[in-house]
C-alpha positions as YAML, in Angstrom:
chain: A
units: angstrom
residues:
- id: 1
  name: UNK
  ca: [-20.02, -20.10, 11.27]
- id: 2
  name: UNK
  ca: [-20.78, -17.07, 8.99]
- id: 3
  name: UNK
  ca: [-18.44, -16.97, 5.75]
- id: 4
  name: UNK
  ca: [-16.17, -13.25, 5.69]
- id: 5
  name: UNK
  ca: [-18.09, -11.87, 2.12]
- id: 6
  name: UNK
  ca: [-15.09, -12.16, 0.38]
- id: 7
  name: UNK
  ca: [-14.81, -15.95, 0.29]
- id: 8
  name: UNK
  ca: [-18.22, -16.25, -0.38]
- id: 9
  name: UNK
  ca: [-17.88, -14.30, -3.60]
- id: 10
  name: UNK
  ca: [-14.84, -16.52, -4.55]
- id: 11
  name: UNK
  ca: [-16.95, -19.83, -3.87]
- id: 12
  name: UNK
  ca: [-19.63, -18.23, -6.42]
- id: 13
  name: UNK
  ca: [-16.92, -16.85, -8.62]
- id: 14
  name: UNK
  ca: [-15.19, -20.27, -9.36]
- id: 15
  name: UNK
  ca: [-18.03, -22.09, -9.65]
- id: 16
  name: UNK
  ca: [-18.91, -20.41, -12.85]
- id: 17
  name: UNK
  ca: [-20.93, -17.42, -11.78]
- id: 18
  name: UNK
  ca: [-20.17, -14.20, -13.55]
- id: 19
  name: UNK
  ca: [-21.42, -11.58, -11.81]
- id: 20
  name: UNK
  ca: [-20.00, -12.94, -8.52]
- id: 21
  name: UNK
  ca: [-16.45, -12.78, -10.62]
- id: 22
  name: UNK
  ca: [-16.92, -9.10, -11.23]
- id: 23
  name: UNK
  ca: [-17.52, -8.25, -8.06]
- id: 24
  name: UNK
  ca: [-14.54, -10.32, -6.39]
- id: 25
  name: UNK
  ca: [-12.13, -9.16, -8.76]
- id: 26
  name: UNK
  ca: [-14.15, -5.20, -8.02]
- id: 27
  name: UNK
  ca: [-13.67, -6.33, -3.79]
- id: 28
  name: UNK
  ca: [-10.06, -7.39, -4.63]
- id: 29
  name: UNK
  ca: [-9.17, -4.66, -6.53]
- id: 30
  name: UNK
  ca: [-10.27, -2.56, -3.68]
- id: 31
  name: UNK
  ca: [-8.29, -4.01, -1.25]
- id: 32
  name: UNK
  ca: [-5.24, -4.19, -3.20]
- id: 33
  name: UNK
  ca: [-5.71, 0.02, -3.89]
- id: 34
  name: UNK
  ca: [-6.11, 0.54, 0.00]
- id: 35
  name: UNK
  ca: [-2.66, -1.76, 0.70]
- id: 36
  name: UNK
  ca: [-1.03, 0.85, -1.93]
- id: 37
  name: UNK
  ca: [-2.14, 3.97, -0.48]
- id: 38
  name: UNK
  ca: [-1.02, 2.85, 2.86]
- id: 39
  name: UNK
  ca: [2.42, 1.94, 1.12]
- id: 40
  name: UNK
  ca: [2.45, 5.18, -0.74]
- id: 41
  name: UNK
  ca: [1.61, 7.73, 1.87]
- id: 42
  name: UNK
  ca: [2.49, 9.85, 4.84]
- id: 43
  name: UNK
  ca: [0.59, 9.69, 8.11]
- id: 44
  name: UNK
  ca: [2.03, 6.54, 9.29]
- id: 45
  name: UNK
  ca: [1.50, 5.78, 12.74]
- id: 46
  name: UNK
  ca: [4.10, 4.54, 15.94]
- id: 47
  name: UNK
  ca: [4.06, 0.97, 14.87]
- id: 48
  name: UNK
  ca: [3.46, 1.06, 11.05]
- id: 49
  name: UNK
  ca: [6.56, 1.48, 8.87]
- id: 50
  name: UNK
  ca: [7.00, 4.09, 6.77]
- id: 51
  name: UNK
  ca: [5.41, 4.65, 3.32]
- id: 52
  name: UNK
  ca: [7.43, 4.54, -0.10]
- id: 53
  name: UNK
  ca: [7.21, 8.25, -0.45]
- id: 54
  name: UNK
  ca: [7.96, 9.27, 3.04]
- id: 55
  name: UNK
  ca: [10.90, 7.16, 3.10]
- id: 56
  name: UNK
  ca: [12.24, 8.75, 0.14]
- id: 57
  name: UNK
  ca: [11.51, 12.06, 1.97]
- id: 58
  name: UNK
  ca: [13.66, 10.68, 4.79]
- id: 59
  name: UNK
  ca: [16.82, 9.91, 2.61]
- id: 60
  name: UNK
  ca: [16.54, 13.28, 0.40]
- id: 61
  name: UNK
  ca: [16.74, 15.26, 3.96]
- id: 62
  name: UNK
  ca: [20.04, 12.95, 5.13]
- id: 63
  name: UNK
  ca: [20.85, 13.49, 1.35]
- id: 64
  name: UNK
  ca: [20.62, 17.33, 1.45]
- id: 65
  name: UNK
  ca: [22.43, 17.34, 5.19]
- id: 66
  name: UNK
  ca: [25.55, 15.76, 4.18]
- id: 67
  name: UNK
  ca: [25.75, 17.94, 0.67]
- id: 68
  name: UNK
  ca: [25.08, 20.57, 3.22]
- id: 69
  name: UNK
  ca: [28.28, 19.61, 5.30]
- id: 70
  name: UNK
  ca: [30.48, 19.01, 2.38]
- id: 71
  name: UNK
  ca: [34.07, 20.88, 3.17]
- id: 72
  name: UNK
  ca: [34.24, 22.07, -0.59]
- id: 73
  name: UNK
  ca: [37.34, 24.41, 0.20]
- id: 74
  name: UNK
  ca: [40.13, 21.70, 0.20]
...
């Protein structure tokens, strides 16, 4: 069975090897920045949940609709 990259790069990273360390932490890093731009941005799709910025999108809107429908004259 074929090792995914990633693990192989740990194996070589904890036992000792330096370069291997730079480029798990680079291959982590990398992952970790795609998981944050998927948090972070629109385009979602029908089964993903919304990002952090779209949802505060969604409550400024219900925020401006019920200033919007404040009754201000009483």
């Amino acid at each position: 069975m074929t090792k995914h990259i990633l693990d192989e790069f740990e194996d070589r990273a904890r036992a000792g090897d330096g370069q291997f360390a730079i480029a798990y932490a680079v291959l982590r890093m990398a992952e970790s920045h795609e998981k944050l731009r998927g948090d972070l941005c629109f385009g979602r799709t029908q089964t993903s949940p919304p990002g952090v910025l779209e949802k505060i999108g969604m409550e400024m809107a219900e925020l401006a609709s019920a200033v919007k429908n404040l009754d201000l004259s009483s």
